[in-house]
C-alpha positions in Angstrom: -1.4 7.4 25.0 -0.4 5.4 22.1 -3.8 4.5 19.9 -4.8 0.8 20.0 -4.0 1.1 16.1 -0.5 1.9 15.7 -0.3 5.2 14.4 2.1 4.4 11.1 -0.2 6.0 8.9 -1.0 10.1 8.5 -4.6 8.9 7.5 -7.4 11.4 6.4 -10.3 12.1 9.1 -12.8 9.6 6.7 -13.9 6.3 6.8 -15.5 5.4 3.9 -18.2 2.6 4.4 -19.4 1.5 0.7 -17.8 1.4 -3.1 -19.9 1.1 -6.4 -18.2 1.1 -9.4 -15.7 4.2 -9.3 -17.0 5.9 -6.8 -16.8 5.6 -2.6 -19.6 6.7 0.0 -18.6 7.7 3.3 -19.9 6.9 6.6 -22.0 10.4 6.2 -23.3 9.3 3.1 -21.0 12.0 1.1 -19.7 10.5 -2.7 -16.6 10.7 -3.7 -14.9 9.6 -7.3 -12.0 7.5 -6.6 -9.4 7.9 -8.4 -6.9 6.6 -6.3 -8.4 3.1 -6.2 -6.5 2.4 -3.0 -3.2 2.9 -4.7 -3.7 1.0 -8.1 -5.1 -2.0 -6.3 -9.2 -1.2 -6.8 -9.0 -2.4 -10.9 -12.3 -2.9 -12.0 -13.9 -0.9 -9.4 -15.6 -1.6 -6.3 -17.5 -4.3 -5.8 -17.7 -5.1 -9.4 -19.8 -8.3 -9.5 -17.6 -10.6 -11.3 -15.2 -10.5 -8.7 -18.1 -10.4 -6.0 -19.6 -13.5 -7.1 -15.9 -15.1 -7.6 -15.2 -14.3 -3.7 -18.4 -15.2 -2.8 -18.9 -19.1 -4.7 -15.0 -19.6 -3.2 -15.9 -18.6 0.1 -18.6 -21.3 0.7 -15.9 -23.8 -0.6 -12.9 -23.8 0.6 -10.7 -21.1 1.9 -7.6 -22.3 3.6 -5.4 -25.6 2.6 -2.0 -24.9 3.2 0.5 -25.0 0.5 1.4 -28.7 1.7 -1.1 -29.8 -0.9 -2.0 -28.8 -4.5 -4.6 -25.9 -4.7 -6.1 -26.0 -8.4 -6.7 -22.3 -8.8 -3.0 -21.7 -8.3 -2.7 -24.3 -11.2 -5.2 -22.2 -13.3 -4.4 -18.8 -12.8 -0.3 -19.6 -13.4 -1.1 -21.1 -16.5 -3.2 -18.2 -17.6 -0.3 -15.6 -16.6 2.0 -17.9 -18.3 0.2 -18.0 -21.1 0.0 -14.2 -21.6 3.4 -13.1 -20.7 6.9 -14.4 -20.9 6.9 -16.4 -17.5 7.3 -20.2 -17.8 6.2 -20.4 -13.8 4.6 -18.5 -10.6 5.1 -18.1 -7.4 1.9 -16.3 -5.3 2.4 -14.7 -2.4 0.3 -12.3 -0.5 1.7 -8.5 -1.7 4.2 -6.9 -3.8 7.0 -6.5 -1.0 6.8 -10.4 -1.1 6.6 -10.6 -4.6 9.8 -8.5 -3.8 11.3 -10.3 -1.4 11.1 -13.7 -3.6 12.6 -12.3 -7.0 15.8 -11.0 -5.1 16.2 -14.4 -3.3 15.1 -16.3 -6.7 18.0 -13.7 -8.0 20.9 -14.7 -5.6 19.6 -18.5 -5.8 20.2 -18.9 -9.8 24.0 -17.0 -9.2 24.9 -19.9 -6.3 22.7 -22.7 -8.3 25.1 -21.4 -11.4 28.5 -21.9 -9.8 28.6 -18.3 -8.8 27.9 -17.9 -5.0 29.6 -14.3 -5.0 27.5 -12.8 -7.2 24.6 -11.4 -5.0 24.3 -7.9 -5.6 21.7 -6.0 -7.2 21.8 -2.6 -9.5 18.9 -0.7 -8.5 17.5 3.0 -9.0 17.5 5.8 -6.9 14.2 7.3 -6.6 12.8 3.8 -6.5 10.4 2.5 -4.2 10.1 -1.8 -3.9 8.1 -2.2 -0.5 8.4 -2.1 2.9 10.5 -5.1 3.9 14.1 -4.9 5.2 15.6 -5.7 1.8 12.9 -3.9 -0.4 13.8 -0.6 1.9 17.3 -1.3 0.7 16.5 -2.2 -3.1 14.9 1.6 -3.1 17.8 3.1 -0.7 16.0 5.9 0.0 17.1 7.9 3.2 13.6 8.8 4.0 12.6 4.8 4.1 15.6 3.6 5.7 16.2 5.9 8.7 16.0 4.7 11.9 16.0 1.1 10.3 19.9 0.5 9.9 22.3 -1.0 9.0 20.9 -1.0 5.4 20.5 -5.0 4.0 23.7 -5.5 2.1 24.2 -6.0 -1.4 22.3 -3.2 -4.1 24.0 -0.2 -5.9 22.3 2.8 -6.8 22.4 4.1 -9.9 20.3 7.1 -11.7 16.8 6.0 -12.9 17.3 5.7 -17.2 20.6 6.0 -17.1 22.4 3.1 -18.6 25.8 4.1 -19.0 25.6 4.4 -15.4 24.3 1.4 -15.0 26.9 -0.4 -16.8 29.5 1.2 -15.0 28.0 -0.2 -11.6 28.4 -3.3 -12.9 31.2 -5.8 -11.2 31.9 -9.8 -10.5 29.3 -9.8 -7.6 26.2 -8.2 -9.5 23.5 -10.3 -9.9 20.7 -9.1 -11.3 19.8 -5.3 -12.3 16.2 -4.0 -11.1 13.9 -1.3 -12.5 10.2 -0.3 -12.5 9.5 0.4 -15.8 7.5 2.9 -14.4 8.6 4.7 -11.3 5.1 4.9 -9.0 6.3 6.4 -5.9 9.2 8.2 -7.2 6.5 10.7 -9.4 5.4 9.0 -12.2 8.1 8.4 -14.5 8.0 5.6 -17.1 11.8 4.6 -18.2 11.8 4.9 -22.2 11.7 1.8 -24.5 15.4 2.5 -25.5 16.6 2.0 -21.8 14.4 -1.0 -21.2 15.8 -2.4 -24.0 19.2 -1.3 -23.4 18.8 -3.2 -19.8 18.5 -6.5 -21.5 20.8 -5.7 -23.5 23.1 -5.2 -20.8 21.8 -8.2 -18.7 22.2 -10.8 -21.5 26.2 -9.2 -22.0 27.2 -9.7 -18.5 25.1 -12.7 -17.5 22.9 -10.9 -15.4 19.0 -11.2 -14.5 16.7 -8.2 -14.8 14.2 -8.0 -12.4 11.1 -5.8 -13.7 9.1 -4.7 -10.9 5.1 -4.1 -12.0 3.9 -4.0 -8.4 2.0 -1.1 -9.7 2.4 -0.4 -13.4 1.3 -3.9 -14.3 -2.0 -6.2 -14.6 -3.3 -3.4 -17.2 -2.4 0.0 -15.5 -0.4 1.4 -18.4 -2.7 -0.2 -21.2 -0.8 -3.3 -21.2 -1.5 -6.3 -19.4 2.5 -5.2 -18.2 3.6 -2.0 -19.0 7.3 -3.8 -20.0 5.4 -4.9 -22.9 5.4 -1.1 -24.6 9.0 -2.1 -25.3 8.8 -5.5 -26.6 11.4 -6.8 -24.0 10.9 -9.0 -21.2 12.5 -9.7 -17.8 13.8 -12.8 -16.5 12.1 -11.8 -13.1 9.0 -9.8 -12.8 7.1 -9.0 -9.2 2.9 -7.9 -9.6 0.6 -7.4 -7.1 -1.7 -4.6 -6.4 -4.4 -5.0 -9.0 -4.3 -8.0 -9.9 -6.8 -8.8 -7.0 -8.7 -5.8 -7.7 -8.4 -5.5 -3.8 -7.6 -8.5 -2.4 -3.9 -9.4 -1.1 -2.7 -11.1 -3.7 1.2 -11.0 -5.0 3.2 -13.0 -7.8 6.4 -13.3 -8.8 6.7 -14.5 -12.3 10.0 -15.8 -13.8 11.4 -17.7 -17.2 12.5 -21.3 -17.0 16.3 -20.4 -16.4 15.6 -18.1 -13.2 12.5 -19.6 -11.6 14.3 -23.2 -12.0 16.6 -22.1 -9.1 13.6 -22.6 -6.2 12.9 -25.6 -5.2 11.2 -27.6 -2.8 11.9 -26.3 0.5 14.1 -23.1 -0.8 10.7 -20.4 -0.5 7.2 -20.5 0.7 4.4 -18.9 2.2 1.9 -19.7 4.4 -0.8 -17.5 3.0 0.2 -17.1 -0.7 -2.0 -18.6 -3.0 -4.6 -19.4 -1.2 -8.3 -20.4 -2.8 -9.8 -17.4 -1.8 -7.2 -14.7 -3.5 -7.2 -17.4 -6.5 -10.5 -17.1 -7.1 -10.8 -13.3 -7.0 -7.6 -12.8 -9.0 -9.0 -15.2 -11.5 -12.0 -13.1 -11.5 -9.8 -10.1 -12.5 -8.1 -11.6 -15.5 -11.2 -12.9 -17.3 -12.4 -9.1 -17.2 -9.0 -7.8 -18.1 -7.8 -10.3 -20.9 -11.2 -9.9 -22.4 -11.3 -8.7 -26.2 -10.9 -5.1 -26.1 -10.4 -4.4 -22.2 -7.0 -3.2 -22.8 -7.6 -1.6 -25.9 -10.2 0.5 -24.1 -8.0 1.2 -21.6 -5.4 2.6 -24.0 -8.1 4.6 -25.7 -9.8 6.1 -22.1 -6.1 7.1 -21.0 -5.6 9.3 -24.2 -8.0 11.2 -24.3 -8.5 12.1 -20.4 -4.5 12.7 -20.7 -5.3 15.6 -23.1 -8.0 17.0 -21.3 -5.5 16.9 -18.1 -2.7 19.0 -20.3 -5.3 20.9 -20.9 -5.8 21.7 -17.4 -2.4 22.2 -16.8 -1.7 24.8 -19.5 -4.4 26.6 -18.3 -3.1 26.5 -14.7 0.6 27.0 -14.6 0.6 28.4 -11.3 -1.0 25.0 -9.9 0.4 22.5 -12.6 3.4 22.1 -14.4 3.5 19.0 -16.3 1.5 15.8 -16.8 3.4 12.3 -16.7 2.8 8.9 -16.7 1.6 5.7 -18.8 -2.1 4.5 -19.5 -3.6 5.3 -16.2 -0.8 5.7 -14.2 -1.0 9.5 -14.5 0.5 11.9 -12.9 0.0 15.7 -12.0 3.6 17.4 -11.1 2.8 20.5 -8.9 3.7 24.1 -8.5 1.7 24.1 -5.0 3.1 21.6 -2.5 0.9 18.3 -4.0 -0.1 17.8 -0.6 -2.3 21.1 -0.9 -3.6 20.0 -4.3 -4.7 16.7 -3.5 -6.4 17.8 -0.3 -8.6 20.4 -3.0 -9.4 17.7 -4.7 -10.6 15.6 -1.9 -12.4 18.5 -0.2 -14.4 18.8 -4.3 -14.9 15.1 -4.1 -12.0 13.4 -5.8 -9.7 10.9 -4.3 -6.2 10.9 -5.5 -3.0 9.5 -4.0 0.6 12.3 -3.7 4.0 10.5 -4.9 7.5 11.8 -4.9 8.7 14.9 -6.7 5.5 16.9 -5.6 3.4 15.0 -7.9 -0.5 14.0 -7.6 -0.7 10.6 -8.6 -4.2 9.7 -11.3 -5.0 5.8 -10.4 -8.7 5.4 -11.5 -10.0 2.2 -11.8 -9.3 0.5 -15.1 -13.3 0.3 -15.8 -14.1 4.1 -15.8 -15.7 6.0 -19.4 -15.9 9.6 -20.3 -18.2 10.4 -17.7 -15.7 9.8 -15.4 -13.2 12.0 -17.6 -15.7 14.7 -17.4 -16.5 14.7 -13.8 -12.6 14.4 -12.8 -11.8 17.0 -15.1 -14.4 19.2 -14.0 -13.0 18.7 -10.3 -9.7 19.5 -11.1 -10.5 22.2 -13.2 -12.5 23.9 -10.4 -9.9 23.4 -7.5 -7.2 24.9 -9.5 -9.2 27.6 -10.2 -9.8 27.8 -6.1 -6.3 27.6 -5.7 -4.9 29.7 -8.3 -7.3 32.3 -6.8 -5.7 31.7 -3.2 -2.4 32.2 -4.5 
C-alpha cells in the first residue's frame, strides 16, 4: 500500500523536532550539528531571532495579497538586491526551479522582443543540476533526472562544464542564452574558474547572447560573496537565487539587467505565491544579517581555515578521502568509500551532511557558525574516518 506521503524521497529514519543555532534535536532529544542546513537553505541557523521576530511581526499583519496589488516589501527587498549586485529589477517567486523556470522564459522573451523569434535555445552543462521542473530537468540533461519523464523539453545543448571552446562551438543562429552555475552543487562541488566565467561573457557579449548564472545554491553568501560570480568580477544578464536567501522559508528570485528583465511585462509571467509579505519579511530579515559590515568577510575567513583542517583530514585518510573542493562554505568531501557510507558515519557520530554527484559529501553549514563548530565537525570527521578506515 502506497504511503499517504508519496514516497519520492529515500528519507532517513529521523524527524528532527527543534533547531538552535547550528545544531538540530531530534524527536528523542539526540543533537546533531547541521551541516547540511537543509541543503544550503538554513543560512543563519535555526531559528536565529532576527528572522524569528521578522516572521513573527509579518505574521500578525498581513500575509497574503495577491500580486494584483503592490506589496511594499517586494519594493524593499528588490531595491536592496539591486543595489548590491548588477540587477536593475526582480522577479520573486517561490524556489529556485521557478527562479529557473522565469530566467529561461525571460531568455527566449528578450530573442522574440529583439526581432529574433528563432533563437530559443540554450547552451547548458552536463553535470548540471537546475531544478525539478520539466524544462529545468532538461537545462541539466541528465539521464538519471529525465527518465521516465520524456520527450525531453526542446531547445538546450550540452556541453562540458569549463570548457569554452566547446561552448563556442555549440553555438548557432537559434542559441539564446548560455547557462552555468558558477559553482556546480549537485554535480560534486565544482566552482568554474574566473578565466571561464569571464570567458562566458566574453563569448555572450560576441554573439549576442544572454548568460544566465544560476546561484540557486552558491549565492546569498555561500561562497563568501554575497554571489559567488562576484569572485570573477563578471556579471550575468540573468541570475536565478533561492535557497538561502530565506534562511528556510520558500523564497526564489530571479534578478536580471535592464536589457533582459525589460522583455516581461505585464501579463507575460507571474505567480501566485511569489513575493508574498511573509517570505519578504523573512528574506529581508536575512539580508540585514548578511550585508552587515563584516558578515561576509567572516564568512571568507571561517571557510579558510576549516578548509585546511578538512585537507588535513583528508591527507591523513586517503583510503576514506581523496580531495576537498568547493568555494567559501560550499565544501565538498570527494570519497574513496561510496559517499553514501561516509555521510551515514557521520550522521550516525552526530553530523548532518548532504551526498552530491561524483561520490562527493557535500559541507553546507550555516553561514553563522565559529571555530567551535570547526572543531566539533572536524573532530567528527576525523573520528568516523578513523572508524571507517579501520573497517576497510
Amino acid at each position: 500500500m502506497i504511503p499517504a506521503v508519496m514516497p519520492t524521497y529515500a528519507r532517513v529514519d529521523v524527524a528532527f523536532e527543534k533547531g538552535e543555532g547550528a545544531y538540530l534535536f531530534d524527536q528523542d532529544g539526540r543533537r546533531y550539528l547541521d551541516f547540511g542546513a537543509g541543503i544550503a537553505v538554513i543560512s543563519l541557523g535555526h531559528c536565529h531571532p532576527r528572522i524569528v521576530e521578522a516572521l513573527r511581526e509579518q505574521a500578525g499583519k498581513i500575509w497574503h495579497t495577491s500580486n494584483l496589488y503592490r506589496i511594499l516589501g517586494q519594493e524593499r527587498l528588490a531595491q536592496r538586491l539591486v543595489d548590491h549586485s548588477f540587477a536593475d529589477s526582480v522577479f520573486f517567486c517561490n524556489s529556485g526551479a521557478e527562479a529557473m523556470e522565469c530566467s529561461l522564459k525571460m531568455a527566449r522573451k528578450y530573442h522574440d522582443e529583439t526581432g529574433n523569434p528563432d533563437r530559443y535555445r540554450v547552451v547548458a552543462c552536463t553535470n548540471s543540476f537546475h531544478g525539478r521542473t520539466m524544462a529545468t530537468i532538461a537545462a541539466a540533461g541528465q539521464e538519471k533526472l529525465l527518465k521516465g519523464f520524456g520527450p525531453a523539453v526542446e531547445g538546450f545543448d550540452h556541453v562540458a562544464f569549463g570548457n569554452l571552446n566547446e561552448t563556442r562551438a555549440a553555438i548557432t543562429d537559434e542559441t539564446a542564452a548560455i547557462l552555468v552555475e558558477p559553482v556546480q552543487g549537485e554535480g560534486g562541488m565544482l566552482p568554474a574558474s574566473a578565466d571561464y566565467l569571464r570567458g562566458l561573457r566574453q563569448t555572450a557579449d560576441e554573439f549576442g547572447l544572454l548568460l544566465i548564472f544560476d546561484e540557486v545554491q552558491c549565492g546569498i553568501g555561500r561562497t563568501g560573496k554575497l554571489f559567488a560570480h562576484e569572485w570573477a568580477g563578471v556579471e550575468p544578464d540573468i541570475l536565478a537565487a533561492a535557497k538561502g536567501l530565506g534562511g528556510g522559508f520558500p523564497v526564489g528570485a530571479c534578478l536580471a539587467n535592464e536589457k533582459a528583465a525589460s522583455a516581461l511585462v505585464a501579463g507575460s509571467h507571474g505567480s501566485t505565491f511569489g513575493g508574498n509579505p511573509l517570505a519578504m519579511a523573512v528574506a529581508g530579515s536575512v539580508l540585514d544579517v548578511i550585508l552587515e559590515d563584516g558578515f561576509l568577510e567572516r564568512v571568507q575567513a571561517i571557510a579558510k581555515g576549516f578548509r585546511g583542517r578538512l585537507e588535513t583530514v583528508a591527507k591523513a585518510h586517503p583510503t576514506v578521502l581523496t580531495e576537498v573542493r568547493g568555494k567559501g562554505l560550499m565544501l565538498g568531501l570527494k570519497c574513496e568509500v561510496p559517499n553514501t557510507t561516509l555521510s551515514a558515519k557521520l550522521f550516525e557520530n552526530g553530523l548532518v551532511t548532504v551526498v552530491a554527484g561524483d561520490n562527493v559529501v557535500r559541507i553546507l553549514p550555516p553561514l553563522i557558525i565559529d571555530e567551535s563548530h570547526v572543531e566539533e565537525a572536524v573532530g567528527i570527521l576525523e573520528a568516523s574516518c578513523a572508524e571507517l578506515s579501520k573497517g576497510a
